[in-house]
C-alpha positions in Angstrom: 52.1 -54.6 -84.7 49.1 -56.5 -84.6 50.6 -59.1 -82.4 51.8 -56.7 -79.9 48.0 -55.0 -79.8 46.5 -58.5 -79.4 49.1 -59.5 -76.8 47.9 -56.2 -74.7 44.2 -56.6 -74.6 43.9 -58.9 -71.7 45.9 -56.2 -70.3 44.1 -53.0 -71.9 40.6 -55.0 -70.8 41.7 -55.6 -66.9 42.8 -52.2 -67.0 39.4 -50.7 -68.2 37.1 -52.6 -65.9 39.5 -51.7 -62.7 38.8 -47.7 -64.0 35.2 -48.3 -65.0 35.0 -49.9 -60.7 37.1 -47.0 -59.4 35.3 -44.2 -61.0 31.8 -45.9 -60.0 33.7 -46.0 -56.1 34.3 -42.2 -56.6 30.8 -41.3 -57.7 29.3 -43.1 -54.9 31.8 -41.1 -52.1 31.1 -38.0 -53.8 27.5 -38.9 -53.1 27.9 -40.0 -49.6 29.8 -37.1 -48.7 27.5 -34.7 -50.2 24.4 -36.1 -48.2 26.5 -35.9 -45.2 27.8 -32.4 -45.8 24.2 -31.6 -46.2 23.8 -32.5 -42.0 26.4 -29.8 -41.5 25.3 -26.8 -43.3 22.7 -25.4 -40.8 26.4 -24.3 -38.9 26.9 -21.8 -42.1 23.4 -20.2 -42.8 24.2 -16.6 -42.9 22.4 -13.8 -40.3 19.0 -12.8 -40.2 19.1 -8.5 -40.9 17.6 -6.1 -38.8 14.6 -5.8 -41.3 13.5 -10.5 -41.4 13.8 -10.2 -37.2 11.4 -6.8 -38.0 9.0 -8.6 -39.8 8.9 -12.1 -37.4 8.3 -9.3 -34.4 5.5 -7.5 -36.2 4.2 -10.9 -36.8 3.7 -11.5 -33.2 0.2 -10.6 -31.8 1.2 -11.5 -28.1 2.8 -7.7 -29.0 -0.6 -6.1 -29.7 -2.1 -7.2 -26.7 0.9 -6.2 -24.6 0.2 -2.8 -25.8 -3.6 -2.9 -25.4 -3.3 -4.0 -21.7 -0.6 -0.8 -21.2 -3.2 1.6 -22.9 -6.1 0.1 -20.5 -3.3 0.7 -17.7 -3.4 4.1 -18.7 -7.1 5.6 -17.4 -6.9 2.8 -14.3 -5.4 5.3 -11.8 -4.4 8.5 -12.6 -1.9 9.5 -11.6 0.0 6.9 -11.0 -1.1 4.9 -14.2 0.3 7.5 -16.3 3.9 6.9 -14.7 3.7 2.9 -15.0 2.0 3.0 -18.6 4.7 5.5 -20.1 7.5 3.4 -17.9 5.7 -0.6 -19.3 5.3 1.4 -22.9 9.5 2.2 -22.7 10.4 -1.0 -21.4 8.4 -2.4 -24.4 9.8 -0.9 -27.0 13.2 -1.1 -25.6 12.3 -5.5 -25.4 11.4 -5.0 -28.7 14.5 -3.8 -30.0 16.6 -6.3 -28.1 14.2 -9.1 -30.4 15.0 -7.2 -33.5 18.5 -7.7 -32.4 19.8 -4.1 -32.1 22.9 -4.5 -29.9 23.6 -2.5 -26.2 23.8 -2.2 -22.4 20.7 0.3 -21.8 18.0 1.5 -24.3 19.7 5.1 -25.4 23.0 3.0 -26.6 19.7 1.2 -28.5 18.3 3.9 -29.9 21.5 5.6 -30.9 22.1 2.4 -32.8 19.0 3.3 -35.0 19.2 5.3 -38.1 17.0 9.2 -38.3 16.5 8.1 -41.9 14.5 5.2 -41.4 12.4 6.3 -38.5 11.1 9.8 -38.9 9.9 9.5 -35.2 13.1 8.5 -33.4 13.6 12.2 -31.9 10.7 12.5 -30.1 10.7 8.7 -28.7 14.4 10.0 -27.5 12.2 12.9 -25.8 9.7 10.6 -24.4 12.6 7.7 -23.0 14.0 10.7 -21.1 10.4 11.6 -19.8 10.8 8.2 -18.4 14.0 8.3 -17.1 13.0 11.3 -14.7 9.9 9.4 -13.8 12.0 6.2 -12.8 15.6 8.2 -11.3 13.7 11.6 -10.1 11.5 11.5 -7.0 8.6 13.7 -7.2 8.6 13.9 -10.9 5.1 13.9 -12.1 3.9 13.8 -15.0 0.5 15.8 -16.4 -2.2 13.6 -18.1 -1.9 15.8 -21.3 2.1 14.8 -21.5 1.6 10.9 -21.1 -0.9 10.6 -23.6 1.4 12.5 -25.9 4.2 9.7 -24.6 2.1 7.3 -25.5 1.1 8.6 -28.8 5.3 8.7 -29.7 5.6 5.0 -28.0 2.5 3.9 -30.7 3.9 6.2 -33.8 7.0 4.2 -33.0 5.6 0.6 -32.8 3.6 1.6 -35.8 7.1 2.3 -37.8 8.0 -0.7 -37.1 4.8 -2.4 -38.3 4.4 -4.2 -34.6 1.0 -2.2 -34.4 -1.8 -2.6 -36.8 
């Protein structure tokens, strides 16, 4: 037996060292694919949800003053300020919900998208989107100063909810 052993390590030896050089070939692949994988996995990150695109809009001051320059809008020219502030206010909130990523054609298939429970004020800003569609399809449709600013005051509660106003 111990002749046959002796006879084989040569062999056993060559045999050992080609392993030992194939495994250290496999580690290094598995390491270059896995760097170059990395390159590739931006494809899979998974969706931002209605609430992270909330937070990046309510993060964006360039809102705030868009809302200041409509309530400024408001006392420039009555009456016809209170139509185009209740009209910019819509088209606002409706650009605002297109950037949170809320899916449809016109603003009401929007706002039907959005949930009572989590926006105590969506019936009234229904109200007021319809005060705005009769200012904007209805000629002769006017508006009293008393109703805008209560448009206004649903179009703020509502960019308030959504933390966009301070």
């Amino acid at each position: 037996m111990q002749v046959f052993i002796s006879q084989l390590h040569p062999v056993y030896s060559f045999l050992r060292t080609a392993f030992t050089a194939l495994d250290a070939l496999l580690i290094v692949g598995i390491v270059y694919f896995f760097y170059r994988a990395i390159a590739i996995r931006p494809h899979f990150r998974r969706k931002q949800s209605h609430y992270e695109r909330r937070l990046a809009v309510a993060k964006d001051p360039a809102l705030q003053e868009q809302w200041n320059g409509i309530v400024k809008k408001f006392d420039a020219n009555p009456p016809q300020s209170y139509t185009m502030a209740i009209i910019e206010a819509d088209t606002l909130v409706d650009n605002i919900l297109k950037r949170i990523g809320i899916s449809g054609e016109t603003m009401a298939d929007r706002l039907n998208q959005l949930d009572p429970d989590e926006f105590s004020i969506l019936g009234r800003l229904w109200r007021v989107h319809r005060v705005r569609n009769a200012l904007v399809h209805s000629p002769g449709f006017v508006v009293s100063k008393r109703d805008a600013e209560e448009a206004l005051k649903i179009y703020e509660s509502f960019l308030r909810e959504l933390e966009v106003l301070g």
